[in-house]
N, C-alpha and C positions, 0 to 999 in steps of 0.2 A: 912250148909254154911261154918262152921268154917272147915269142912274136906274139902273143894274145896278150901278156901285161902290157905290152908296147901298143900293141892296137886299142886297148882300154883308157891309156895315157892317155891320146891322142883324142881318142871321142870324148874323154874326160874334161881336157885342153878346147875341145871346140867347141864343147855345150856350155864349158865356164864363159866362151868371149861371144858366144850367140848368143848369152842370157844378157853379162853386163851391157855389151857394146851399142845393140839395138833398143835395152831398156833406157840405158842414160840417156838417149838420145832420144827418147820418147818423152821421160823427163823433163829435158830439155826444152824440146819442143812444144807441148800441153801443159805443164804445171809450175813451170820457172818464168816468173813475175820479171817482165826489161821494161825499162825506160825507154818510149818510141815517141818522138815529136814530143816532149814534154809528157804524153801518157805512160801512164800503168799499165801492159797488155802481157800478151803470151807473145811468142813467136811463130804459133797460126797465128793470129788476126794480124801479124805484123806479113807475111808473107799473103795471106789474103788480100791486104789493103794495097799492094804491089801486084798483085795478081790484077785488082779493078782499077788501078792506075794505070797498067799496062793496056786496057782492052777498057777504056773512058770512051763513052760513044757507041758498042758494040753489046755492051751486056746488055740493055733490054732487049735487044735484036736476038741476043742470043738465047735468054730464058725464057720469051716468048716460043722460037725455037723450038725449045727440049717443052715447056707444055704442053703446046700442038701438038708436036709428036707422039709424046706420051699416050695424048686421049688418040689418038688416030690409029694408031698402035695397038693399043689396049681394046677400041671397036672392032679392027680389024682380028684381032685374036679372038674376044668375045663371038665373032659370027660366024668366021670361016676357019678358025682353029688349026692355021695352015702346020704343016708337019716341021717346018724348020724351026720355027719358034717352041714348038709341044715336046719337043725331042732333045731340045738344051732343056739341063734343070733350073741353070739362075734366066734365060728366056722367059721358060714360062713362070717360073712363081713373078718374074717383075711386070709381067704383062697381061695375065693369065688371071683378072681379080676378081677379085668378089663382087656382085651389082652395085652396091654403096661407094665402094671405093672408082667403080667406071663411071661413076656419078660425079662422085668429085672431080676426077680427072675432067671429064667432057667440061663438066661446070668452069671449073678451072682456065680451062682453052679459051669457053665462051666469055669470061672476064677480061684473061690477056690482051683478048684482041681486039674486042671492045676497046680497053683503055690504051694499046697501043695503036690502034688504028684512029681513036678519041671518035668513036662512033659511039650508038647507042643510047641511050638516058645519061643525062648529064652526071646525074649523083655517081653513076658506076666508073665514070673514068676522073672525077674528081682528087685535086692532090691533098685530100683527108679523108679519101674512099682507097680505089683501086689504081689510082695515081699512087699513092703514100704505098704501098705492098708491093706494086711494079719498078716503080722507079728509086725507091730508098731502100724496103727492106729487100727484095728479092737478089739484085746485083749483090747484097752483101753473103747474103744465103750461098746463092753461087759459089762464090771465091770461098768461101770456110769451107763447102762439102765435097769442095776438088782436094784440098789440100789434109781438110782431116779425115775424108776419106783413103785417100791416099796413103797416108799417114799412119792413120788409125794401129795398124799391124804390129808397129814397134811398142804399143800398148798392151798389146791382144795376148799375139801371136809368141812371144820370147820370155817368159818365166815371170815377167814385174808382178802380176795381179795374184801368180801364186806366192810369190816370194811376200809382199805388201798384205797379201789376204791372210796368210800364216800369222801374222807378226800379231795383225789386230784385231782378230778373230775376238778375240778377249774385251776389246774396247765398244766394238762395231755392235756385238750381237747383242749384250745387254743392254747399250743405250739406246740404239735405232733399228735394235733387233732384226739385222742385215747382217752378210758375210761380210768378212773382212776384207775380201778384196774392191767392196764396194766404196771403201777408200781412198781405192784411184778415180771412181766416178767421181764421187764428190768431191772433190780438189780439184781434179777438171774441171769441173763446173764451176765450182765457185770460185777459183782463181780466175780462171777461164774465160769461157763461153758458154752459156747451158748451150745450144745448137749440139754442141761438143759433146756435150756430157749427155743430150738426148742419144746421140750417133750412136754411142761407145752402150750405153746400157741399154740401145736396142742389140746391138749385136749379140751382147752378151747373156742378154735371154733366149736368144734367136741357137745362141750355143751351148744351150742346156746349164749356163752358171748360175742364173736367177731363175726363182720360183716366178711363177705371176706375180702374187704380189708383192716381194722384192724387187721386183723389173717397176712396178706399176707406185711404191713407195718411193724410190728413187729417183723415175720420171717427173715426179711431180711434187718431190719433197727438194732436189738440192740442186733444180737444171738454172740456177742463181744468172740473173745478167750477171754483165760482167763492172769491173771495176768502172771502168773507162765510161759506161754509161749512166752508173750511179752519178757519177762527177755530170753528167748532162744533164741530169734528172734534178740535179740541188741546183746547179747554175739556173733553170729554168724556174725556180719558186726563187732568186736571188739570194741563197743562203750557203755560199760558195764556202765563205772561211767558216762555216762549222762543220765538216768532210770528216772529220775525227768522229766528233759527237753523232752523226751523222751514221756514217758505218758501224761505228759500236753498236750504237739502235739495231742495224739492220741485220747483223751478226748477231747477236742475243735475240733477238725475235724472231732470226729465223731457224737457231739450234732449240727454242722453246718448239717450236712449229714442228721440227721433225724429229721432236720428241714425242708430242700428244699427238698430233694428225694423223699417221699412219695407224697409233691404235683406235683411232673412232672408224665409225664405216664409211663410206664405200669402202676403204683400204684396209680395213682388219679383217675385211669379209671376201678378199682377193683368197682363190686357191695355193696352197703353200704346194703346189706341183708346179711343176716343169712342162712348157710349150707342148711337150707329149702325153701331158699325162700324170707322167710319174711324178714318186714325193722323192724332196731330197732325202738319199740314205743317214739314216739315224748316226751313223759313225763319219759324216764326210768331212767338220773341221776339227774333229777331235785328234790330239796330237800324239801316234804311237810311242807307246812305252821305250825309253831308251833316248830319245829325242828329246831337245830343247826345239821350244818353236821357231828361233833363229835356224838351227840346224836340220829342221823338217823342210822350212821353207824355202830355204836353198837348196834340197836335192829333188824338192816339187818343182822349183825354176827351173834348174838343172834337167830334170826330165823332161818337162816344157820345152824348154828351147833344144831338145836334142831331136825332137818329132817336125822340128822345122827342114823338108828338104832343099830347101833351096833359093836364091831368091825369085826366081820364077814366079815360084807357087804362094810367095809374101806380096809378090807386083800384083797376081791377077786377085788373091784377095784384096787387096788394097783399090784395084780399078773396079771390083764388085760392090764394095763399099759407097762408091763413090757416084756410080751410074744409079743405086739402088736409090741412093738418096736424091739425085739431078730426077730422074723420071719420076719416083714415086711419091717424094716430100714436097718439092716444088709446087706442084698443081695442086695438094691439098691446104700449101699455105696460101696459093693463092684465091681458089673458091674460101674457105672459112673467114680466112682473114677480111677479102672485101664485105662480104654478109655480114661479118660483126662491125666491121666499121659501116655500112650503112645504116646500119640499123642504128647504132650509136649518132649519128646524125640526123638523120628523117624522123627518130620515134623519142620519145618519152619514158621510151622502156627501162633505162638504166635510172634515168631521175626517179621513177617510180620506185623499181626496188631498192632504192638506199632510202626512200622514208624509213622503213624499219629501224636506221641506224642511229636516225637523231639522237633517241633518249638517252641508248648508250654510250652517244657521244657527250650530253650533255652530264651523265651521269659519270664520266671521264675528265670533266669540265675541261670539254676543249672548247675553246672561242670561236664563235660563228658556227655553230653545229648545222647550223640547214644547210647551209652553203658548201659545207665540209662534207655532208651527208649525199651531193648529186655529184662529188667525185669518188666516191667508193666503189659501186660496182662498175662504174665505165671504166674501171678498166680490167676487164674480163675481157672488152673491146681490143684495148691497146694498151700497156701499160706506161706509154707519156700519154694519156691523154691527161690522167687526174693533175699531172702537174700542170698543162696548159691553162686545166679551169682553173688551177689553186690561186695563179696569177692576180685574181681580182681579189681575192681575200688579205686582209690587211693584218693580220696576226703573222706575226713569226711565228709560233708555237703550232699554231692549225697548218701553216705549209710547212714545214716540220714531220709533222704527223704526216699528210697525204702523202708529201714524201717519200719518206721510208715505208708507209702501207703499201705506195704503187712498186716497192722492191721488192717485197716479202711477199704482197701475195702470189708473186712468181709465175701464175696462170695466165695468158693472155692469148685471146684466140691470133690475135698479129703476125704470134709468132711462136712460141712454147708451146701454146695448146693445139696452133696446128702441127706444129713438127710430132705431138703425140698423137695425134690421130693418126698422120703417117705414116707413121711407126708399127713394129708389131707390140708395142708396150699396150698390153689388156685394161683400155679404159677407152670409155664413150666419152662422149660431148655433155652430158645430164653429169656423169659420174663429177667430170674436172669442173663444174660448174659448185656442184657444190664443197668439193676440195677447195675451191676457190674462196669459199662463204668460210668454210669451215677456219682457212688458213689466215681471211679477217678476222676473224673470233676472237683468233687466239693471240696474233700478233699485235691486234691495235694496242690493248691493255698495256703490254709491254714497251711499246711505243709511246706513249701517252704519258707512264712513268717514268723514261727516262726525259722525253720532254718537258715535264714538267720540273725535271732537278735540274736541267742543263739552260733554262727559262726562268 
């Protein structure tokens, strides 16, 4: 008797420092805001930016690389379905895809190489085409999905998401009508990196925590750039000292956003089931009798981190992680992304769809509404472009506005909207297009009033 309380101490004792030790440090790591070079960041993108310092010169060489291979890989699976790859399970689901997805990937390659080799039509390897995705965003891509792949597990894996998901169960479900633990997403994000917060909440649909559309609400309601780039985004309209005024905007407009966005469609009309199928159980955050939700949520951590065996098994999920997103996220940021950005340059097409927005702008009396109106949807394109064009506009108040519109609408195929297609997070290209319209809607208004008191 006495050796079984002593053996219960003991797993007691291991699952309390498996839970803190790996969560602080997740913590840490994703949601604890340091000073680096003068910026605001996390301690990924500061370990990331060390990762591309290191390997300055090799990462096109490299991410071209892992493209290639991908679609090369993925043909080869597609046709000859050799047994070594069909007979691993994480093998074949990363290689083993669906024909849209062996689309992208091939499309993908045939961009890379194009703009790395600078063959083919000029527009495709251009550095405001498939130049600008090769050589700026993809090395960054890179380095984030090594390290918060890698990473990721101290998040996941060790009690935080039940412990944090218990506490605000209460807060999370009535306001953004999400689980609580979807807390750690969004603060990842928006402290963060959305890249981050797409990673972390595909997994966690992938691991039966999120419904579709809780996977597919949270994909595209809080995957926020990050601090560090806001501050590019204002320098770039030259409205550097109002960074306060500035982010308040961006903050309020985008907790109004993923207040009403999710309840209009496409996102209300997402299945409240799980990747299989199922619906979440009627009783899953409700807190058993006898329990305070402090005290639930710690022996839900507590159980969590006691099913961890080993760190083996935290490494190989962690390089699962990591590989899933190098072969399967890459090539699709790099086909989407080039396509929206030529098209953003060769066509007419973005200036056309923001005619619609004049009146509303002028009925917001923002100054220079036409002109304010051909950077609205381009950036569905890339989300710097509106500031590029805001540039020739002579109002403060109007680059203001575009502004903070090109942060909140949050969607951009460059790079969020491809990491969702990516993704196993259930949304098309049509769906996040018009999440995108919808998340104009609602945040310009809000934008416009605080511009207009801070003006």
């Amino acid at each position: 008797m006495e050796k079984t309380l002593t053996g219960q101490a003991a797993a007691s004792k291991r699952n309390l420092l498996m839970f803190l030790l790996p969560s602080l440090a997740g913590i840490l790591l994703f949601m604890t805001p340091v000073s680096y070079n003068g910026d605001l960041t996390i301690l990924i993108a500061v370990l990331a930016k060390a990762l591309q310092a290191a390997l300055e010169g090799w990462l096109t060489t490299i991410v071209t690389v892992l493209i290639t291979a991908s679609a090369l890989i993925s043909l080869l699976v597609s046709l000859f379905r050799p047994a070594a790859i069909m007979r691993s399970p994480f093998l074949n689901t990363l290689f083993n895809v669906r024909p849209v997805w062996l689309l992208s990937r091939v499309l993908g390659a045939a961009f890379v190489l194009m703009v790395f080799t600078q063959s083919g039509p000029d527009i495709l390897y251009s550095g405001d085409t498939g130049g600008l995705v090769l050589n700026d965003l993809l090395p960054v891509l890179f380095a984030v999905f090594i390290f918060a792949g890698l990473l990721l597990p101290l998040l996941l894996d060790f009690g935080l998401l039940e412990f944090v998901g218990t506490l605000l169960t209460g807060l999370m479900r009535p306001v953004f009508r999400l689980p609580g633990r979807s807390a750690v997403d969004c603060m990842a994000s928006w402290l963060g990196d959305g890249s981050v917060g797409i990673l972390l909440t595909s997994k966690q649909y992938e691991g039966h925590y999120y419904t579709q559309r809780e996977a597919a609400v949270i994909g595209t309601t809080f995957s926020a750039v990050s601090i560090t780039f806001s501050l590019v985004v204002l320098a770039q309209v030259k409205l550097e000292h109002m960074f306060v005024q500035f982010y308040l905007a961006v903050c309020l407009a985008g907790i109004v956003a993923a207040i009403v966005v999710p309840r209009l469609p496409p996102l209300c009309w997402k299945k409240d089931t799980f990747i299989n199928g199922e619906p979440r159980p009627a009783n899953d955050e409700t807190t058993p009798a006898g329990y305070s939700r402090l005290g639930h949520g710690f022996e839900l951590a507590l159980a969590r981190a006691g099913k961890v065996q080993g760190l083996g098994q935290v490494a190989r999920t962690g390089v699962h992680n990591a590989l899933d997103m190098l072969f399967g996220v890459l090539p699709v940021v790099m086909a989407f992304g080039t396509l929206a950005l030529v098209i953003a340059e060769t066509t007419p097409l973005f200036t056309w769809l923001g005619l619609p927005f004049v009146p509303l702008l002028e009925l917001l009396q923002i100054p220079e509404a036409a002109a304010a109106s051909e950077t609205i949807v381009v950036g569905f394109a890339d989300m710097f472009i509106p500031a590029i064009l805001a540039t020739s506009i002579e109002s403060d108040l109007t680059r203001f506005v575009i502004a903070a519109l090109s942060v909140t609408q949050l969607i951009y195929m460059s790079e969020v909207g491809a990491l969702l297609l990516g993704s196993k997070i259930p949304v098309n290209i049509v769906e996040l297009f018009v999440i995108f319209l919808l998340r104009t809607l609602v945040t310009l208004p809000v934008i416009a009033l605080i511009a207009h008191l801070v003006f």
